[in-house]
N, C-alpha and C positions, 0 to 999 in steps of 0.2 A: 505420423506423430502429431498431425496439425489436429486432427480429429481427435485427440483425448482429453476430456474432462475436465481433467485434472489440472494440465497445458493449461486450458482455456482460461480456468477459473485462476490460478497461480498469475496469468497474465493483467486479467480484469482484474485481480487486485493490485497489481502491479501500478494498474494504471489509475484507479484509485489514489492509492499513496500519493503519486505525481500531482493528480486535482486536488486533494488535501493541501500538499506543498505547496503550490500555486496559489490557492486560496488564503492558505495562515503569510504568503512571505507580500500578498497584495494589501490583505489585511493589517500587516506589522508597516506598511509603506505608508499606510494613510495617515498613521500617526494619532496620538490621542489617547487618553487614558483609554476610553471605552475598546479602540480601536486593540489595545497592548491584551486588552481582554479577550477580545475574541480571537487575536494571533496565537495567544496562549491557548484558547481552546483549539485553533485549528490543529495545534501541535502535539497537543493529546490524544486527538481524533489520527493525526498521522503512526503515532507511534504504534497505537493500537493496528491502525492497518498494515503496518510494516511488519507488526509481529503475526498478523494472518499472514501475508503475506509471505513471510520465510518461512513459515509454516506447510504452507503449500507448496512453495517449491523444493522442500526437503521432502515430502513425504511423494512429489512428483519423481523426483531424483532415485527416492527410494523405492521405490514401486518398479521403478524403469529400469531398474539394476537388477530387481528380484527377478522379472517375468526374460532375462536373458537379449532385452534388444533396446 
């Protein structure tokens, strides 16, 4: 299972997301007009990755249920 593509990639953006999150919540801590800018961008950049990301793990989920294992 550790060896499929699909696993891999659904993961790597998993873990994306998380450095996205870590970035916009370090971002939003510094404080500062400019600072509130870029946490708002980081949070746009998250959402978009979240939604590859559900992405990938449904069509992993799907895939995995079709081929019987």
């Amino acid at each position: 299972m550790t060896d499929d593509p699909l696993l891999i990639a659904a993961l790597v953006a998993c873990a994306a997301v998380l450095i996205i999150l870590l970035l916009g919540i370090n971002s939003f801590r510094k404080g500062g007009a400019d600072a509130a800018k870029e946490s708002n961008k980081f949070m746009r950049w998250r959402l978009g990755a979240q939604f590859v990301a559900i992405l990938l793990i449904l069509a992993f989920v799907y895939f995995r249920r079709q081929s019987g294992g």
